[in-house]
Backbone as a chain_set.jsonl record, in Angstrom:
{"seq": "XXXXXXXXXXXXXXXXXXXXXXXXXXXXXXXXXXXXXXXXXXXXXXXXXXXXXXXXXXXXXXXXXXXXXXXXXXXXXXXXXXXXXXXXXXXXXXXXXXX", "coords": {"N": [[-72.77, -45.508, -7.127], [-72.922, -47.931, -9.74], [-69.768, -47.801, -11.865], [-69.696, -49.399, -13.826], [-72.269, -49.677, -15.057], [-72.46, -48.076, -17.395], [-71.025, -48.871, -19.255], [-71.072, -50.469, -22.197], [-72.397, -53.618, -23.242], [-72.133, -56.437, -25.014], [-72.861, -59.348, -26.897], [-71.112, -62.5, -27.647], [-70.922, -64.345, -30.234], [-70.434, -67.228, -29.035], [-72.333, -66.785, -27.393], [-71.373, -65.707, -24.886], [-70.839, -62.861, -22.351], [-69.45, -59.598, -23.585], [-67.742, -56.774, -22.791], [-67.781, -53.695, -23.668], [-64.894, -50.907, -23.606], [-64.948, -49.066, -20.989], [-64.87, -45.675, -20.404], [-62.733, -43.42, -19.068], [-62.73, -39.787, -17.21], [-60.295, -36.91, -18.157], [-59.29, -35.653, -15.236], [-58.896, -32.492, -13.783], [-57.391, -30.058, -12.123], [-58.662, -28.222, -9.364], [-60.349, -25.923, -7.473], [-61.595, -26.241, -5.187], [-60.502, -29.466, -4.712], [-59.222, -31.205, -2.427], [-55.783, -31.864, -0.394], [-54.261, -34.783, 1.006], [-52.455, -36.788, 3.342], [-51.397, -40.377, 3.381], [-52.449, -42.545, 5.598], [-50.826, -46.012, 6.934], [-52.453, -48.203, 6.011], [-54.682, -47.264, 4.422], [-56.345, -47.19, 2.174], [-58.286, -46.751, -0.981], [-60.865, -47.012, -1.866], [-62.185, -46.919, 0.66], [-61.389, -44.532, 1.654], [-62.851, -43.014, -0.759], [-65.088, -43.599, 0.619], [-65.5, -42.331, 2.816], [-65.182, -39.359, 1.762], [-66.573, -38.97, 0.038], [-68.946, -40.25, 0.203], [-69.605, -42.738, -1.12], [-68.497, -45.668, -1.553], [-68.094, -46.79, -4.091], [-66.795, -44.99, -5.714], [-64.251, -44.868, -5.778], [-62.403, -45.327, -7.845], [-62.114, -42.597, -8.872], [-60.629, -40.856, -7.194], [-58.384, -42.346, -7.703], [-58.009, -41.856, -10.589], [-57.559, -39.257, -10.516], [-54.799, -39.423, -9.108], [-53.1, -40.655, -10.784], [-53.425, -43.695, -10.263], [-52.566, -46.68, -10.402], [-53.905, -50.152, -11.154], [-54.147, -51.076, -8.01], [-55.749, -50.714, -4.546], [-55.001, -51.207, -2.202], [-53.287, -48.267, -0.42], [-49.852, -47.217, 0.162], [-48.227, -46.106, 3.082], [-48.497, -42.736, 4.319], [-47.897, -41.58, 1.493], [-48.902, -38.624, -0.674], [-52.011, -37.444, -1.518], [-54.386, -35.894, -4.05], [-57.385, -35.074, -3.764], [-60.145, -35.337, -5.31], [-62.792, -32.544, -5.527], [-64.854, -32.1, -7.055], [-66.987, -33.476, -7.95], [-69.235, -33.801, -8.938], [-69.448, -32.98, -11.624], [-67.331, -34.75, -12.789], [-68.794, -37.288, -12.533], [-70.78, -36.596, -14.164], [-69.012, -36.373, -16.945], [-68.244, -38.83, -17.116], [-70.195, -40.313, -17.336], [-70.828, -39.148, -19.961], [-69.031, -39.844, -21.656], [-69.213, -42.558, -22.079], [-71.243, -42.585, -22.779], [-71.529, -42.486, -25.734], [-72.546, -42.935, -29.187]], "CA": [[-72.786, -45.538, -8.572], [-71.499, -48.918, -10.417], [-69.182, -47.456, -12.752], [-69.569, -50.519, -15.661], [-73.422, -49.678, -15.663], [-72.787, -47.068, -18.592], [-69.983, -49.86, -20.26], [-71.856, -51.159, -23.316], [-72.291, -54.963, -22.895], [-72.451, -57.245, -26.156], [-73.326, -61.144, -26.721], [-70.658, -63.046, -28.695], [-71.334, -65.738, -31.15], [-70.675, -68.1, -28.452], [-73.107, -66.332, -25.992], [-70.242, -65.008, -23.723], [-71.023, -61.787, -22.347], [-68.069, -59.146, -23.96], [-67.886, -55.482, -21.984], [-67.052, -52.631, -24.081], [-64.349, -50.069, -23.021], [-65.025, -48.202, -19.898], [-63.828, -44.551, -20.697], [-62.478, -42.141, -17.975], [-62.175, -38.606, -18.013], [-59.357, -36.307, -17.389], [-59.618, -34.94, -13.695], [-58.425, -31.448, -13.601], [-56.849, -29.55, -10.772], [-59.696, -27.475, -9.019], [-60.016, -25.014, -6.119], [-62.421, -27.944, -4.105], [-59.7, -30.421, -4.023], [-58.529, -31.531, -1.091], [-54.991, -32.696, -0.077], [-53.999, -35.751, 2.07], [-51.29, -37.95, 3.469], [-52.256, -41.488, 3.439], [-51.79, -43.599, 6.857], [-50.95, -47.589, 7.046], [-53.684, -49.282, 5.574], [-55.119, -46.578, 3.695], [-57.27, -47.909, 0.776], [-59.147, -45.965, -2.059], [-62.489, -47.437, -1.316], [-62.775, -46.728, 2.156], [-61.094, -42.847, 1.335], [-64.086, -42.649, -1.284], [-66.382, -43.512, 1.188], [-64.816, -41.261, 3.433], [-65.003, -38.082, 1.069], [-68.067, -38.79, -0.743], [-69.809, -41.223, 1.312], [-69.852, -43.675, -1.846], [-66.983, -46.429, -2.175], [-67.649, -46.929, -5.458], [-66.394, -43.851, -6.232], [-62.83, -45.02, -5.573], [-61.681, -44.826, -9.314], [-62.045, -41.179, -8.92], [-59.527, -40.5, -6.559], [-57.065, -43.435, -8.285], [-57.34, -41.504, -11.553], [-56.679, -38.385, -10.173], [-53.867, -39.51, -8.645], [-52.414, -41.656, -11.614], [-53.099, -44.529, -9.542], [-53.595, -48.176, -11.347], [-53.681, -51.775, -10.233], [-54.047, -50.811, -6.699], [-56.544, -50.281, -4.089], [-54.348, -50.71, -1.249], [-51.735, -47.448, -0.271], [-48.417, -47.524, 1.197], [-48.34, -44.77, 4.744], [-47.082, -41.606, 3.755], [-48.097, -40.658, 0.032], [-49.756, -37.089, -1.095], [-53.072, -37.806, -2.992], [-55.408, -35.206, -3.697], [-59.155, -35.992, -3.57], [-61.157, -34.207, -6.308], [-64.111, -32.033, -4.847], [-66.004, -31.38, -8.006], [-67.338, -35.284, -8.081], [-70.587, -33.963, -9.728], [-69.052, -32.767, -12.843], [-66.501, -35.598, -13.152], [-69.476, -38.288, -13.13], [-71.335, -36.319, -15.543], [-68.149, -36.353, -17.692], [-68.132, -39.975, -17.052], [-71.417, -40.719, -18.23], [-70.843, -38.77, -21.343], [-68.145, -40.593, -22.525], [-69.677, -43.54, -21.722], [-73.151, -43.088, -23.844], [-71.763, -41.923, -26.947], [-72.536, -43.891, -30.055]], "C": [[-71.93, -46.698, -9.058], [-71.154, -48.019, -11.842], [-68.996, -48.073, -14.357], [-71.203, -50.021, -15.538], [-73.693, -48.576, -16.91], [-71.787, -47.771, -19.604], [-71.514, -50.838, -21.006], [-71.043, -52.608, -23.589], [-73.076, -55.814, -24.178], [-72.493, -58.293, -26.033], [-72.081, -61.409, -28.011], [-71.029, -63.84, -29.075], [-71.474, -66.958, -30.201], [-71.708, -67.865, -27.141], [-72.419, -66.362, -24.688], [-70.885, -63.511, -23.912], [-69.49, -60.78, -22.616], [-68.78, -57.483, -23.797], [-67.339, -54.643, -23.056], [-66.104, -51.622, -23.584], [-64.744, -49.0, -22.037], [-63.823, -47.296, -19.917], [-63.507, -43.606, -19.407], [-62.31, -40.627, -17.86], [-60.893, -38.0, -17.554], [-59.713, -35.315, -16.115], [-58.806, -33.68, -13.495], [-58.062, -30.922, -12.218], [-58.285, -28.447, -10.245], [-59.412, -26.903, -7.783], [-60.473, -26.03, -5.054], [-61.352, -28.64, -4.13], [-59.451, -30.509, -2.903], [-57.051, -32.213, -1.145], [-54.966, -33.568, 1.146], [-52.696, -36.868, 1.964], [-51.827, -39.476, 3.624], [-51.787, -42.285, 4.727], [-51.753, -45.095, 6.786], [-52.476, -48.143, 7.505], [-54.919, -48.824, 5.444], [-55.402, -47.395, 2.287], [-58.73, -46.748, 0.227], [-60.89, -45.698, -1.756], [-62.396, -46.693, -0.338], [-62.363, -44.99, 1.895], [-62.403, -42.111, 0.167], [-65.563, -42.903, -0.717], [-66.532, -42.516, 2.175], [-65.399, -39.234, 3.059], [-66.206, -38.289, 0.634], [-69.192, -39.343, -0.765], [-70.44, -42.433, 0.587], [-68.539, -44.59, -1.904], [-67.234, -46.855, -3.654], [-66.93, -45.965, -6.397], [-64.604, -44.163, -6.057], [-62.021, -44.713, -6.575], [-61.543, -43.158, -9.693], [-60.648, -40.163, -8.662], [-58.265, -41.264, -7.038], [-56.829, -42.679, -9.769], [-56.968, -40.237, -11.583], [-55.342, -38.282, -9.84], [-52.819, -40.528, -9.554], [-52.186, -43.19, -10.688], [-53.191, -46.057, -10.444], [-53.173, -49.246, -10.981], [-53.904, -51.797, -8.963], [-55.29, -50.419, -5.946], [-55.972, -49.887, -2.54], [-53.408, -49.374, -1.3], [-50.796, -47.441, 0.487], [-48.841, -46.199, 2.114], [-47.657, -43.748, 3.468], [-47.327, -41.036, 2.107], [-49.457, -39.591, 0.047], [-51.055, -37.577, -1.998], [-53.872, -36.376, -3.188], [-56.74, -35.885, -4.388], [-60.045, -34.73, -3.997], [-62.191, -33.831, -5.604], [-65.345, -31.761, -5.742], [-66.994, -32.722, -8.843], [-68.295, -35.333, -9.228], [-70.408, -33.863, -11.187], [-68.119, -34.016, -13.367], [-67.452, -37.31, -13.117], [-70.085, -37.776, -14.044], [-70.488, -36.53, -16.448], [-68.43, -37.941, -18.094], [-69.199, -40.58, -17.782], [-71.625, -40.488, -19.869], [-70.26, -39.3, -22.393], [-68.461, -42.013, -22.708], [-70.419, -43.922, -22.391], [-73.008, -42.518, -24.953], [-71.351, -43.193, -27.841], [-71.99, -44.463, -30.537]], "O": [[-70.703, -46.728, -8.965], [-71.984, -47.647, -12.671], [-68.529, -47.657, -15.417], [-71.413, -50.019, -16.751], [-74.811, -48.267, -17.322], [-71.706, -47.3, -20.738], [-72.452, -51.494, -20.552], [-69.881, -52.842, -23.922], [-74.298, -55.854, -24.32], [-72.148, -58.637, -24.903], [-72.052, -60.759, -29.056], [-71.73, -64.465, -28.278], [-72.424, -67.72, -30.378], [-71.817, -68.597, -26.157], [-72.805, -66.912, -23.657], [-71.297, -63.001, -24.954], [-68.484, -61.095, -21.981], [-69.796, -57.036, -24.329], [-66.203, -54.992, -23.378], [-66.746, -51.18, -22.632], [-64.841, -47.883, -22.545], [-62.629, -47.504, -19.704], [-64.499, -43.112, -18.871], [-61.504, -40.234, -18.703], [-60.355, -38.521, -16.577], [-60.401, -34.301, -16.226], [-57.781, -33.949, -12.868], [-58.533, -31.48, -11.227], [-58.841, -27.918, -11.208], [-58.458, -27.235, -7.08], [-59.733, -26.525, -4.204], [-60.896, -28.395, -3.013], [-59.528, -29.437, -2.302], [-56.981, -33.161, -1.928], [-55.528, -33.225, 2.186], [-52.189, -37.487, 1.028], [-52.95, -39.534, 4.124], [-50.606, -42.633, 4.75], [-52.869, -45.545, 6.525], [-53.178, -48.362, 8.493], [-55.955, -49.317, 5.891], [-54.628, -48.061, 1.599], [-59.682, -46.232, 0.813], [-61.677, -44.773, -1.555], [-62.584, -45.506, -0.606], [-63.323, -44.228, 2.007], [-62.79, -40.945, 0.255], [-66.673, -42.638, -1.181], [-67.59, -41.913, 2.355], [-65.785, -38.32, 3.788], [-67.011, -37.464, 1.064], [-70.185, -39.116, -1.455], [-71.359, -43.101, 1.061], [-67.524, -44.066, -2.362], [-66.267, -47.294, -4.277], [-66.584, -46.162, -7.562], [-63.87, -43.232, -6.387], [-61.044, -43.978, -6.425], [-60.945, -42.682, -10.658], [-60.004, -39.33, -9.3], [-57.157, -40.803, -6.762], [-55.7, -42.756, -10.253], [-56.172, -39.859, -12.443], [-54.679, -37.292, -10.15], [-51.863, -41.089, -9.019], [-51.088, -43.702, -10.473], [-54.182, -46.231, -11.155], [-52.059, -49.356, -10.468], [-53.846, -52.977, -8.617], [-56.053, -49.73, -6.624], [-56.219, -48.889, -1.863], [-52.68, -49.348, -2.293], [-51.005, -47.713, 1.67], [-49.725, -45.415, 1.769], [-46.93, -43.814, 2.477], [-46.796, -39.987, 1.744], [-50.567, -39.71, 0.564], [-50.915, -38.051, -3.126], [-53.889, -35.724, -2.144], [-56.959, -36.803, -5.179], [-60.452, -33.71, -3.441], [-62.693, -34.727, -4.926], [-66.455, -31.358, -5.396], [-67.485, -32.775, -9.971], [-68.401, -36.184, -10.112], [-71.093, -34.542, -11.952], [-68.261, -34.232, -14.571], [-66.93, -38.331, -13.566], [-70.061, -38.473, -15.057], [-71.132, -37.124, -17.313], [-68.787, -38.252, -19.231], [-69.025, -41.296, -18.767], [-72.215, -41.166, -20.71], [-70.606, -39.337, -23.574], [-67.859, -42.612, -23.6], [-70.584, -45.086, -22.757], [-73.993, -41.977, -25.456], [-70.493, -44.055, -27.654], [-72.483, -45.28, -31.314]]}, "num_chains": 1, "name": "protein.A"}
C-alpha cells in the first residue's frame, strides 16, 4: 500500500506539483498486538515486512510507537507491533478522503 496515494495532490500556479497533508490515525492498544525487542540493525521497513509481509506498512509500527524521523533502531528498544492493520488502514483511508 503507498501511503501518499490517498494524499490529495494539487498543481500550483507555477505547475509544481504541491501534496496535501497526509493524516494518520491514532493507533490504540489492542489484544492482537504484539511485543518486541529490537536487535542491531533493526529497521521499521524490514519489521513491517516481517509482520505484515508489506514494507510499506512501516509508518504503522513508527506511529504506534511514537517513532519520527527514523527508520533505522538502536538494539534493545520495546516496540509493539499493532495486529489490527486492517482497521488502522481503513482509518487511514478515511481520513485521507474526506472533503
Amino acid at each position: 500500500m503507498n501511503r501518499y496515494s490517498n494524499t490529495k495532490i494539487t498543481m500550483s500556479k507555477d505547475g509544481k506539483r504541491v501534496y496535501g497533508t497526509t493524516y494518520y490515525p491514532d493507533i490504540p492498544i489492542s489484544d492482537t498486538d504484539q511485543l518486541m525487542t529490537t536487535v542491531y540493525g533493526a529497521r521499521l521497513e524490514v519489521m513491517a515486512n516481517t509482520f505484515y509481509g508489506d514494507q510499506s506498512l512501516w509508518w504503522i509500527i513508527a506511529k504506534a510507537n511514537g517513532i519520527r524521523g527514523k527508520t533505522a533502531l538502536e538494539p534493545g528498544k520495546r516496540l509493539r507491533i499493532p495486529g489490527n492493520v486492517t482497521s488502522i488502514i481503513q482509518k487511514f483511508i478515511e481520513l485521507n478522503n474526506r472533503t
